[in-house]
C-alpha positions in Angstrom: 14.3 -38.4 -30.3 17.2 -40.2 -31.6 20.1 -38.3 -33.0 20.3 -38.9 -37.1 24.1 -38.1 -37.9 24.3 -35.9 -40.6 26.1 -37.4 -44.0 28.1 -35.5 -45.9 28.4 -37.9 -49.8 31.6 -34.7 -50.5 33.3 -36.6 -48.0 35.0 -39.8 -50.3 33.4 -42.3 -52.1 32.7 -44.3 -49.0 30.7 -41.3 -47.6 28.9 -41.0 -50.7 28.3 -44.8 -51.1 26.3 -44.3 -47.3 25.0 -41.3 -48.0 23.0 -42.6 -50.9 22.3 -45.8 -49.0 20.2 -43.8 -46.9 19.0 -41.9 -49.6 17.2 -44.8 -51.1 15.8 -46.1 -48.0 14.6 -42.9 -47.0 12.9 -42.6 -50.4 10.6 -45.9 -49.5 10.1 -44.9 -46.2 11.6 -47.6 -44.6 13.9 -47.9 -41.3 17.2 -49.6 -40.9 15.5 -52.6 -39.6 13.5 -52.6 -41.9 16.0 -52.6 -44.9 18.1 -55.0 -42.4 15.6 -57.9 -42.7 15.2 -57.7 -46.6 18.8 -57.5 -47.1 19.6 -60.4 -44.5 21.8 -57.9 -42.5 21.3 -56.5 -39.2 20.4 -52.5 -38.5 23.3 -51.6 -36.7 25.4 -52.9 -39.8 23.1 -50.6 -42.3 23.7 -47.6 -40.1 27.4 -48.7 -39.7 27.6 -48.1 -43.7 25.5 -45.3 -44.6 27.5 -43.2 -41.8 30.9 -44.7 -43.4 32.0 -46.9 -40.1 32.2 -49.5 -42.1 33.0 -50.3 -45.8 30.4 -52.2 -48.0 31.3 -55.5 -49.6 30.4 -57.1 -52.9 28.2 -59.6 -51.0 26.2 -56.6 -49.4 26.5 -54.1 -53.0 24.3 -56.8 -54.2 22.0 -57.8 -51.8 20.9 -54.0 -51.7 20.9 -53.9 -55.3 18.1 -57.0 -55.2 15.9 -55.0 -52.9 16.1 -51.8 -54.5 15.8 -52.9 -58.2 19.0 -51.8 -59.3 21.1 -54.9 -60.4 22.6 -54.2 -63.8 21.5 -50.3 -63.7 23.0 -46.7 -64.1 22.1 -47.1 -60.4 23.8 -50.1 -59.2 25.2 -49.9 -55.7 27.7 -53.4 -57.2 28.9 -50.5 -59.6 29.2 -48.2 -56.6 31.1 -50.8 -55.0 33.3 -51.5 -57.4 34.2 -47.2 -57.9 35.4 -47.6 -54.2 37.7 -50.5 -54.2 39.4 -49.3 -57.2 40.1 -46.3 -55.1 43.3 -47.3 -53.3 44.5 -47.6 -57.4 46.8 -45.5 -59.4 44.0 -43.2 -61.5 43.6 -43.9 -65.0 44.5 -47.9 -64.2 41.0 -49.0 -63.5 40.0 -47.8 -67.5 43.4 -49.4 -68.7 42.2 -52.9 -66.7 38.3 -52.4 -68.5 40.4 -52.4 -72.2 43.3 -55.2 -70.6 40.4 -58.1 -69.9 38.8 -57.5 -73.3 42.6 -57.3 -75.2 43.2 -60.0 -78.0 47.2 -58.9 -77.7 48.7 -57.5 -74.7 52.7 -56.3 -74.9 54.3 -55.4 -71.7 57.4 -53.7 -70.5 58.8 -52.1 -67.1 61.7 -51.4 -65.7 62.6 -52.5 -62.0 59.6 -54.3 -61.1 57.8 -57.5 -62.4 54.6 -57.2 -64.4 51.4 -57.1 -62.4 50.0 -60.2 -64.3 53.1 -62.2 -63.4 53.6 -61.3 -59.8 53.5 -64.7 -57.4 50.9 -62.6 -54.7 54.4 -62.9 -51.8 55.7 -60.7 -54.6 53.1 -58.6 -54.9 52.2 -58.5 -51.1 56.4 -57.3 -50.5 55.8 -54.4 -52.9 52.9 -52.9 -51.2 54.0 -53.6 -48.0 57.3 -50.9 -49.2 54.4 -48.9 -49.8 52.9 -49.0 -46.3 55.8 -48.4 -44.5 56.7 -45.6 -47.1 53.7 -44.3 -45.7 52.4 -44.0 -49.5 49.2 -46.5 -48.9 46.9 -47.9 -45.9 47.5 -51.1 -44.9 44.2 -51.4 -45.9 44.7 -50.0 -49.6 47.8 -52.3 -49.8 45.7 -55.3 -49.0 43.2 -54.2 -51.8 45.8 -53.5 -54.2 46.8 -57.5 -54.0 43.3 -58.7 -54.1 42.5 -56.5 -57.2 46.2 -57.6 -58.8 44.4 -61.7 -58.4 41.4 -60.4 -59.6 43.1 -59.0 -62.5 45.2 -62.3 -63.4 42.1 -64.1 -63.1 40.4 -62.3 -65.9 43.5 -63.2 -68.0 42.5 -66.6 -67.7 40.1 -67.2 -70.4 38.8 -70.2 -72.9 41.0 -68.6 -75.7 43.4 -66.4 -73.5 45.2 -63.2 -74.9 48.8 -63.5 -76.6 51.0 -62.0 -73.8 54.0 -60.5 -74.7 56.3 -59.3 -71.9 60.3 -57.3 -72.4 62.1 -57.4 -69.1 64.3 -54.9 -68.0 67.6 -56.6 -66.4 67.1 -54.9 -63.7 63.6 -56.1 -63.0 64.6 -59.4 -62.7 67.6 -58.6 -60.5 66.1 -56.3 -57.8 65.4 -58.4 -54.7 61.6 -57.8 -53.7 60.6 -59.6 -50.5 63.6 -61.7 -49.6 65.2 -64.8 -51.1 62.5 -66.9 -51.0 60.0 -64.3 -52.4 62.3 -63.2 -55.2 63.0 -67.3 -56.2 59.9 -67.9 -56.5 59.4 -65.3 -58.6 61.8 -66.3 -61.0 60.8 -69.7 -61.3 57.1 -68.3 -61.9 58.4 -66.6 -64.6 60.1 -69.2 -66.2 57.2 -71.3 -65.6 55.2 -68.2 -67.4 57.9 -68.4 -70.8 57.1 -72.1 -71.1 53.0 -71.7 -72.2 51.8 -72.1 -75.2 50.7 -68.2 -75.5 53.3 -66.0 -73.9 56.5 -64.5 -74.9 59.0 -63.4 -71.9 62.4 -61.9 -72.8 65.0 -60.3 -70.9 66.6 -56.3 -71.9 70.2 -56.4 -70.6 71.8 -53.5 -69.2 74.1 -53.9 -72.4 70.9 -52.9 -74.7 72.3 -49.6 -73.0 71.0 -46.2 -75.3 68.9 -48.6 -77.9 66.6 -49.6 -74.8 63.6 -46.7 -75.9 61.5 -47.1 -72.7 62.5 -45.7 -69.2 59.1 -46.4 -67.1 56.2 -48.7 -68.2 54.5 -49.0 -71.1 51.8 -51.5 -72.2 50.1 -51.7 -75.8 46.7 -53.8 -76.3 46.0 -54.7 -80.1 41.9 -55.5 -79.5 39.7 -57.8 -81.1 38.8 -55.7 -83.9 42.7 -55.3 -84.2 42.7 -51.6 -82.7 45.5 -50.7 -80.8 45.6 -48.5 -77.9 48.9 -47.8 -75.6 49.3 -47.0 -71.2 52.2 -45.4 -69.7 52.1 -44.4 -65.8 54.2 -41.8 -64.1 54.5 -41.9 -60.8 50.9 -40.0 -59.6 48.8 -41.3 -62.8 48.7 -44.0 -65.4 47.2 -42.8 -69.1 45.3 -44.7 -71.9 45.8 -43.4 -75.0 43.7 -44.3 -78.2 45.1 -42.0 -81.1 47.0 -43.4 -83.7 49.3 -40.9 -84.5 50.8 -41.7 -80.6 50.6 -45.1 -80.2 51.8 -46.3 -83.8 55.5 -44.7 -82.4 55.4 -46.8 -79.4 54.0 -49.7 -81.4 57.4 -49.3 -83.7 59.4 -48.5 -80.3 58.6 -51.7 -79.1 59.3 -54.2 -82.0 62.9 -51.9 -81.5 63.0 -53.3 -78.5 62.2 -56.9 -78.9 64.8 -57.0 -81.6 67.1 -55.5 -79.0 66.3 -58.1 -76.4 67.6 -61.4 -75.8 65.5 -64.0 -77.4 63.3 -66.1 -75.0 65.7 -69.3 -74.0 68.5 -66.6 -73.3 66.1 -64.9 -70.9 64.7 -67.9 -69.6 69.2 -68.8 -69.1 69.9 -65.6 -67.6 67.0 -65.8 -65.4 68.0 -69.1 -63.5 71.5 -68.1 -63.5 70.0 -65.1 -61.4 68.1 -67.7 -59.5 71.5 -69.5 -58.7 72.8 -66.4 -57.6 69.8 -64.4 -56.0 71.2 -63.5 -52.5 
């Protein structure tokens, strides 16, 4: 008799994602093989994911969805799928990203670190690569975190993209991520980024000093019905945030801050003059 390894879905949402893998086999009476040939995988790579051995892919989410009949259901293993690889990201970001690639109007601001959606990926790859020696992330999770950070630049690109409005803190554009090379690449991506026809990039100087009314990040997205909704992260959680009475304050905070700033060709001045001297 062969040993069936008990599953246990309480596990993490890889465990759960085999567990009900099985589940629904088990539920049409059919073997791994069996499943294998409908799916065009092989046995040993169904049992490899319902015991959580190995993680399911996009490719595969959808194949099983096919055979099972749940594409575009409450049951969709794709939506299953796509639970888990947001896993590795900070919680309440993958709701702030559903709002971000439907946004008519998106205003950034951080302090120390570039913008996701204008991170070259050496950039990106540098700061999660902190992270894994930190010992904060997997490499795994790190690699996951750049492939969702593409992903979610790629959704920015659109026939009629959003207005993207971005305040720099100084000290985001004079922190060296990655190297030399890394970080002047960077910089010219973001002067390449103040030159399109729908984006707004300027720079907050240290000199802004007390009038600067952020100290972490904050995003606001004005939506196509002209809602507006804000997100602020600390350093375990992000937060979306949909009432009026808090996000009309940040809303005011952050025309405060734009007046504050420098205009766009000062940043775009200050930022090669960092790039001359970016050691």
């Amino acid at each position: 008799m062969v040993n069936i390894k008990e599953l246990n879905p309480e596990a993490g949402p890889q465990a759960a994602f085999g567990a009900r893998l099985r589940s629904s086999r088990e539920a049409r009476c059919w073997k791994q093989d069996e499943l294998a040939d409908l799916v065009g995988y092989s046995g040993r790579h169904i049992s490899a994911v319902e015991t959580g051995r190995k993680p399911p892919t996009l490719r595969f989410s959808r194949s099983i969805d096919t055979v099972f009949g749940f594409t575009a259901t409450a049951e969709s293993f794709e939506r299953a799928w796509g639970e888990l690889r947001h896993g590795s990201l900070l919680e309440g970001f993958p709701e702030y990203l559903g709002q971000e690639n439907r946004a008519a109007e998106i205003r950034m601001f951080d302090v120390g670190m570039i913008p996701g959606p204008l991170q070259t990926p050496e950039y990106a790859a540098a700061m999660e690569e902190g992270n894994v020696k930190r010992g904060t992330l997997t490499p795994e999770q790190a690699a996951e975190r750049v492939e969702a950070l593409v992903e979610r630049q790629a959704a920015l690109v659109r026939r009629t993209p959003p207005m993207l409005i971005v305040v720099l803190d100084e000290s985001c554009i004079r922190r060296p991520i990655g190297g030399r090379e890394v970080m002047d690449r960077q910089l010219a991506h973001l002067v390449e980024f103040a030159g399109q026809s729908h984006t707004v990039l300027q720079v907050a100087p240290f000199s802004v000093g007390e009038r600067r009314p952020f100290s972490r990040l904050v995003n606001l997205l004005t939506m196509p019905d002209r809602s507006v909704m804000s997100y602020v992260e600390s350093e375990t959680n992000g937060y979306l945030d949909r009432e009026l009475t808090s996000v009309l304050p940040l809303v005011r905070s952050y025309h405060q801050l734009q007046a504050a700033a420098l205009s766009q060709a000062e940043s775009v001045a200050m930022i090669n003059e960092v790039r001359k001297g970016t050691p």
